[in-house]
DSSP file (Angstrom, degrees, kcal/mol; ACC not computed):
  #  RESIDUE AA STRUCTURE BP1 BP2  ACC     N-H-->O    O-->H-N    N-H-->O    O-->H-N    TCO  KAPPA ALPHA  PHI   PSI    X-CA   Y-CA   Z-CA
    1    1 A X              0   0    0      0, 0.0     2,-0.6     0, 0.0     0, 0.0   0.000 360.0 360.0 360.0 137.6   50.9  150.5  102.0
    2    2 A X        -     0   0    0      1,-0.1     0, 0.0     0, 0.0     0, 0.0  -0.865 360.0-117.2-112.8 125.4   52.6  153.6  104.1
    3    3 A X        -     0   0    0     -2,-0.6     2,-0.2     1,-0.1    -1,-0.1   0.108  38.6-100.5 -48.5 161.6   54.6  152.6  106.6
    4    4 A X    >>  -     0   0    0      1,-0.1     4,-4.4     4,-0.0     3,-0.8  -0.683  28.5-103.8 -86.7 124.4   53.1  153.7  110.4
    5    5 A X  H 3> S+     0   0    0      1,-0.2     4,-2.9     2,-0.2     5,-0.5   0.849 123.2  53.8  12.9 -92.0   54.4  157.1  113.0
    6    6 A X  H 3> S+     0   0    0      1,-0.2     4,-4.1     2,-0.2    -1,-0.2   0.766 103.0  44.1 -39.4 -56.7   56.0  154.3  114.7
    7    7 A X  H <4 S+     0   0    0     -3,-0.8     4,-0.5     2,-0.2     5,-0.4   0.776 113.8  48.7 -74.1 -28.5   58.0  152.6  112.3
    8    8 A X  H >X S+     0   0    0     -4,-4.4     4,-4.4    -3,-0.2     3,-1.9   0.965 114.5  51.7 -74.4 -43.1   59.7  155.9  110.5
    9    9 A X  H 3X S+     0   0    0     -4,-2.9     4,-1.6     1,-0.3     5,-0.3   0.949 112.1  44.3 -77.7 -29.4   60.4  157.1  114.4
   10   10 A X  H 3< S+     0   0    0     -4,-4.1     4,-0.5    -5,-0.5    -1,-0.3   0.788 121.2  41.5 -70.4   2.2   62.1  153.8  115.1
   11   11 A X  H <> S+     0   0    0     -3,-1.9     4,-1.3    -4,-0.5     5,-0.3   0.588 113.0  52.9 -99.8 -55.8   64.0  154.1  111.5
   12   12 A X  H  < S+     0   0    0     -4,-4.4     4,-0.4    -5,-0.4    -3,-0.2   0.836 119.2  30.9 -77.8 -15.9   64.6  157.2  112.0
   13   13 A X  T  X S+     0   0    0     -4,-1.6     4,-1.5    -5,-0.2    -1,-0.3   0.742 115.6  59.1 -76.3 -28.5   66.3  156.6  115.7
   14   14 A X  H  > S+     0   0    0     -4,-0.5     4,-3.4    -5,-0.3    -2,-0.2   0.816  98.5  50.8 -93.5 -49.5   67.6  153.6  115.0
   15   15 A X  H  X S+     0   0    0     -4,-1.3     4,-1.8     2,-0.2    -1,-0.2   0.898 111.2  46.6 -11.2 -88.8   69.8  154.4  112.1
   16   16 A X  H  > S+     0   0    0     -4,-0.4     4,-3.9    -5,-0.3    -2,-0.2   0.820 115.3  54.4 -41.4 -49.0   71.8  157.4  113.7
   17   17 A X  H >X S+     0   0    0     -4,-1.5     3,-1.9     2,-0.2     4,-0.6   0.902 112.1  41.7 -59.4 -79.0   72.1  154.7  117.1
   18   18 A X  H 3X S+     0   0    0     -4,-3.4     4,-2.4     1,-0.3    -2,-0.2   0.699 113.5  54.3 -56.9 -29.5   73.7  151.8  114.9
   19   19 A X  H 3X S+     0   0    0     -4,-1.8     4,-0.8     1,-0.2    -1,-0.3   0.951 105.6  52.0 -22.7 -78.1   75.7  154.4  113.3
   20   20 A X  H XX S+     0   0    0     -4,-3.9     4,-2.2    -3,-1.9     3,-0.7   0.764 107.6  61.2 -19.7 -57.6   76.9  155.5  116.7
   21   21 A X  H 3X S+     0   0    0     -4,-0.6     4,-6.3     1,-0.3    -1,-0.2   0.915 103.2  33.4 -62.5 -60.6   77.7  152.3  117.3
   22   22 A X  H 3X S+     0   0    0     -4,-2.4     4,-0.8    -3,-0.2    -1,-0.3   0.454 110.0  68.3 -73.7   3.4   80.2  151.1  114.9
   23   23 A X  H <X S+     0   0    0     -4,-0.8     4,-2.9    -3,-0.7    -1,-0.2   0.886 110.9  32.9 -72.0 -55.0   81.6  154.3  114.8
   24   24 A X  H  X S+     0   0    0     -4,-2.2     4,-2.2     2,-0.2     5,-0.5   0.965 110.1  66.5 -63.0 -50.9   82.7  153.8  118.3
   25   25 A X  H  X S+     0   0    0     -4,-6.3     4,-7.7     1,-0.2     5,-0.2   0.953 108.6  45.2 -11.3 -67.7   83.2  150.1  117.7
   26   26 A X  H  X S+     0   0    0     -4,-0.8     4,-1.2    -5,-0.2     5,-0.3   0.959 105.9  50.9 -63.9 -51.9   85.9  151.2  115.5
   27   27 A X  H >X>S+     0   0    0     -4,-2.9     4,-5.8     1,-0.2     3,-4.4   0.999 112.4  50.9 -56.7 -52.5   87.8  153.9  117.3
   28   28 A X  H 3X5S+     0   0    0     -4,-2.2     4,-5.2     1,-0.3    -1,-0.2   0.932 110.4  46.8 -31.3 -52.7   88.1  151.6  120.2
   29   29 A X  H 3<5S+     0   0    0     -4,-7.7    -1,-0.3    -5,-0.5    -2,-0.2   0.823 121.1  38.9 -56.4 -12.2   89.3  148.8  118.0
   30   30 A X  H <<5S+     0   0    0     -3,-4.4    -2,-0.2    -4,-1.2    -1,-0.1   0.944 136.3  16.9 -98.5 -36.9   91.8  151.4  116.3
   31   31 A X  H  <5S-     0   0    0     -4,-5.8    -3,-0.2    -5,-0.3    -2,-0.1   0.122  89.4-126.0-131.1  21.5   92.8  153.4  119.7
   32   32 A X  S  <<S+     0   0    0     -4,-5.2     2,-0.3    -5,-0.6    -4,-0.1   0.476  78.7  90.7  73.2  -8.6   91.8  151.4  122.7
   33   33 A X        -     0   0    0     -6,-0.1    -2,-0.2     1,-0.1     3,-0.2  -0.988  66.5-143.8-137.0 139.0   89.7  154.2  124.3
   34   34 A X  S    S+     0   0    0      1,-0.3     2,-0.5    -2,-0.3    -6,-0.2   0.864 101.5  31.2 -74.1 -40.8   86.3  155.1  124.0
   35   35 A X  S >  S-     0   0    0      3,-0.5     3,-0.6    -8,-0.1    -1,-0.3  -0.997  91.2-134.8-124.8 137.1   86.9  158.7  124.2
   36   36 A X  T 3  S+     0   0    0     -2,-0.5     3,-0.1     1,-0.2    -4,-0.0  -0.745  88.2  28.1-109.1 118.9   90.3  159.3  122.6
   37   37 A X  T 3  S+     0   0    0     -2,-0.3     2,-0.9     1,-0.1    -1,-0.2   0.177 101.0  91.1 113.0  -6.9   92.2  161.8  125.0
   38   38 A X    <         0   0    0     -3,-0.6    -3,-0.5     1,-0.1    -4,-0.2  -0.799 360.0 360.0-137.6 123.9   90.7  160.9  127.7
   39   39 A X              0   0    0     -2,-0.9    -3,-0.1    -5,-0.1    -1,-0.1   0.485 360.0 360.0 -10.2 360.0   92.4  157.9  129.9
């Protein structure tokens, strides 16, 4: 059965977001700012 429209464009946002996430997750933990360089 082939997956539905919907479910590849939620895959296919969803992915990149949790990415996003723990990327930032991490700098914060490492350097305490969400955008490093900027207060």
């Amino acid at each position: 059965m082939q997956p539905s429209n919907k479910t590849i464009l939620e895959r296919s946002i969803g992915r990149p977001a949790m990415m996003a996430f723990v990327l930032l997750t991490g700098v914060y933990l490492t350097t305490g700012q969400l955008i490093p360089g900027v207060v």
